[in-house]
C-alpha positions, 0 to 999 in steps of 0.5 A: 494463498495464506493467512497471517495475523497482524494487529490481531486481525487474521489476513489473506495473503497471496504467495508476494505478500499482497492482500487478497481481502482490502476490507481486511486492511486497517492502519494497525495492518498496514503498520505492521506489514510496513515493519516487517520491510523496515518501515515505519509509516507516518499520517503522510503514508497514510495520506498516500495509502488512503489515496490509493485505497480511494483510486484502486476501488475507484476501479482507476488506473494506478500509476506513480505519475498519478500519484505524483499529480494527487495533490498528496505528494510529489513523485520524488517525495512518493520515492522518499516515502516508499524508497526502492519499489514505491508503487509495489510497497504503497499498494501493498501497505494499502491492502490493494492488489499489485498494479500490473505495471509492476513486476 
């Protein structure tokens, strides 16, 4: 496990990047561990990131088709969103463990 600071807020981090402390998650760390891929988040990433807090400390199950049936936005805008590995990407922006679907 490591630390690393963004935002001026020091987070614990496991060896894939993933927070290990989502209480340690803001929007300015989000902003920043997004930037560090290439990706400048938007209030709609926001919107999907919250939702996904919301569902992961829920104790829910996390999927792209529930993400995709949110209300939020659809499977296709989820992929524009967060392009290449969107659940892998969205749950680490959001300061969640990876899902285990994800490899």
């Amino acid at each position: 496990m490591a630390e690393k600071t963004y935002a001026g807020v020091t987070v614990n981090m496991d060896d894939e990047g993933y927070m290990t402390d989502a209480s340690q998650w803001t929007k300015e760390v989000a902003a920043e561990i997004a930037k560090e891929d290439g990706l400048d988040l938007t209030d709609k990433h926001f919107d999907v990131l919250e939702f996904i807090r919301e569902k992961v400390s829920s104790g829910a199950t996390l999927t792209i088709r529930a993400i995709g049936k949110s209300g939020h936005t659809d499977i296709k805008g989820f992929y524009k969103l967060f392009p290449g590995a969107p659940l892998k990407k969205a749950t680490k922006f959001a300061g969640v463990p990876k899902p285990s679907s994800c490899v």
